[in-house]
TORKOL-413408 format. One record per residue (C-alpha): x negated, y negated, z; residue in one letter. Coordinates in steps of 0.1 Angstrom, whole numbers, plus 5000, padded with zeros to 4 digits. Example, Ala and Ser with C-alpha at 12.3 -4.5 7.8 and 13.67 -1.06 7.14 Angstrom:
{node {4877,5045,5078},"a"}
{node {4863,5011,5071},"s"}
//
This chain:
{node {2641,7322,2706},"x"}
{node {2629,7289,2689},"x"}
{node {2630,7274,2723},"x"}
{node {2609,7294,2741},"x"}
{node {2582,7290,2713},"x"}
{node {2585,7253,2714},"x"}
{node {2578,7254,2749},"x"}
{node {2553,7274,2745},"x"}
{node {2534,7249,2721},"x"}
{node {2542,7222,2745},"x"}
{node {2523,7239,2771},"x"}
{node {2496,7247,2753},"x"}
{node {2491,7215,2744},"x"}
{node {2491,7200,2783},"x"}
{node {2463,7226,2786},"x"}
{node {2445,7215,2759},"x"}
{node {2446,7178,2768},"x"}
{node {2437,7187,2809},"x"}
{node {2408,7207,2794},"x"}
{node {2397,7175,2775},"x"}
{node {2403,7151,2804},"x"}
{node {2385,7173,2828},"x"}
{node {2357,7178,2801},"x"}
{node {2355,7138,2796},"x"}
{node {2353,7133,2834},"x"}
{node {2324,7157,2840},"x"}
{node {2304,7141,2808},"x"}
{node {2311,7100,2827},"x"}
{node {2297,7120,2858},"x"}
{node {2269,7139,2839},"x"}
{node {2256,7105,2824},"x"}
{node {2257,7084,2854},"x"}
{node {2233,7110,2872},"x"}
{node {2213,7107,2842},"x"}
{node {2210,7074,2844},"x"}
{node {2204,7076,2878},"x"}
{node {2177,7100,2878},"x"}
{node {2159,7080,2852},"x"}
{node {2160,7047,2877},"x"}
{node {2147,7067,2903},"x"}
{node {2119,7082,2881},"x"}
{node {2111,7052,2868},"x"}
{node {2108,7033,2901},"x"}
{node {2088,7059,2919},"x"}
{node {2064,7063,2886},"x"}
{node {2058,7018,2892},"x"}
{node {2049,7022,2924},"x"}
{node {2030,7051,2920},"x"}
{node {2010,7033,2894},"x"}
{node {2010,6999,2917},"x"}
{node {1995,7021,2949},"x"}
{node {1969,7038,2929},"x"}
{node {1955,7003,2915},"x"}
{node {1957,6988,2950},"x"}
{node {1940,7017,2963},"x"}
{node {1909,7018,2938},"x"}
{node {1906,6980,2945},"x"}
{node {1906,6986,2980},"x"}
{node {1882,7018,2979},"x"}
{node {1859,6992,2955},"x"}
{node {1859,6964,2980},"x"}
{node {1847,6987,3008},"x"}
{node {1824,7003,2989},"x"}
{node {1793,6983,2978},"x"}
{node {1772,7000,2946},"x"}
{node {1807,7021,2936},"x"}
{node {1816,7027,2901},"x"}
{node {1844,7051,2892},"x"}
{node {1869,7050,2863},"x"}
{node {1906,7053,2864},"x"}
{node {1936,7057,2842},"x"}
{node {1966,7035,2838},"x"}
{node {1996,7051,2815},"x"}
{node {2011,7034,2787},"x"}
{node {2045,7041,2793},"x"}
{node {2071,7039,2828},"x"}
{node {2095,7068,2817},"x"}
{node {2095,7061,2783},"x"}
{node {2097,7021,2785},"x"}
{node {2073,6992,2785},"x"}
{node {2058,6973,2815},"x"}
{node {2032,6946,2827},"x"}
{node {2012,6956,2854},"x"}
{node {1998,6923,2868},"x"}
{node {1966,6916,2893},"x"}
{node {1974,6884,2911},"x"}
{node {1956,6874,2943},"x"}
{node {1958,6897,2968},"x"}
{node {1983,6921,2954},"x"}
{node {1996,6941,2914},"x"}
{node {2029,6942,2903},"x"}
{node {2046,6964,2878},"x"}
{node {2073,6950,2859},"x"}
{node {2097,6974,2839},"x"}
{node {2133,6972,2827},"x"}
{node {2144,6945,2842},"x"}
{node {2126,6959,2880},"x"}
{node {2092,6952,2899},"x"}
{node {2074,6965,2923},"x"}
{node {2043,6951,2943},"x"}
{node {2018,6966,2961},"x"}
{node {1989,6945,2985},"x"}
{node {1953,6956,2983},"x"}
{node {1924,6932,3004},"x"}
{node {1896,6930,2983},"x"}
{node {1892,6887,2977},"x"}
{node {1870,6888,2944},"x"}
{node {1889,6904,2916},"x"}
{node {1874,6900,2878},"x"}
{node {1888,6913,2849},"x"}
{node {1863,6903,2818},"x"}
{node {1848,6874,2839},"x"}
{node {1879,6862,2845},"x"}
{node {1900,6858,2877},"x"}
{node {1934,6871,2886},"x"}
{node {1962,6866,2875},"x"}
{node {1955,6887,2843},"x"}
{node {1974,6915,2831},"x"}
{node {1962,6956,2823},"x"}
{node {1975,6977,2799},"x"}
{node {1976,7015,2792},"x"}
{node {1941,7028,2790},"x"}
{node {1913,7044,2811},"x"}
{node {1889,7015,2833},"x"}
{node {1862,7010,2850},"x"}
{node {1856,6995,2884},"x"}
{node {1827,6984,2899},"x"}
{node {1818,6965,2928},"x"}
{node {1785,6943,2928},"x"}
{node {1775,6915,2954},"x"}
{node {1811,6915,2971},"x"}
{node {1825,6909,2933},"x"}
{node {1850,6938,2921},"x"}
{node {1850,6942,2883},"x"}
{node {1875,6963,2858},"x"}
{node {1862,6969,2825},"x"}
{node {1884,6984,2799},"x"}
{node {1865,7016,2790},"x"}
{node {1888,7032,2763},"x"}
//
């Protein structure tokens, strides 16, 4: 009779540890789509944020007279960036990743000064006098 209790431990305890194993697997496979996810997010938010800048430069360097406002955010998914107006083009750096986006407009100032020049998280204001796009940080 002892036996078949013994065994019965034993396989129990093969159970146990397949349940375990099985449970660790799914959790690796759980965090990798995570992580994934996260990359994904993160990438389409930076070029979300690099097309809307390029576009309200664009929309300003067509539009003689315009004033509008728009918003940058302070955060990519949770982590820091530098969104950067260079000539002829922004980029968004985050975590190690870019993206870059072209817009046409040739005169670009920032506080009187021209591009390169970085933008942070905040609401601005763009206007377009003369040929001459200006941001001004409005909050």
């Amino acid at each position: 009779m002892m036996y078949w209790k013994a065994q019965a431990s034993v396989e129990f305890m093969v159970v146990i540890a397949m349940i375990l194993f099985i449970g660790m697997i799914a959790q690796i496979l759980i965090i990798e789509k995570t992580a994934e996810a996260w990359h994904v997010r993160s990438s389409m938010s930076a070029q979300d944020i690099c097309n809307s800048i390029a576009n309200e430069l664009n929309l300003a360097g067509y539009s003689e007279g315009r004033s509008a406002f728009f918003t940058i955010p302070n955060d990519i998914a949770g982590s820091n960036y530098t969104l950067t107006i260079w000539d002829g083009y922004v980029t968004a750096d985050y975590a190690g990743h870019a993206c870059v986006e072209r817009f046409t407009v040739l005169d670009v100032r920032y506080n009187g000064k021209s591009p390169p020049f970085n933008l942070s998280g905040g609401t601005y204001r763009i206007n377009t006098t003369e040929g001459v796009v200006t941001l001004e940080r409005f909050s």
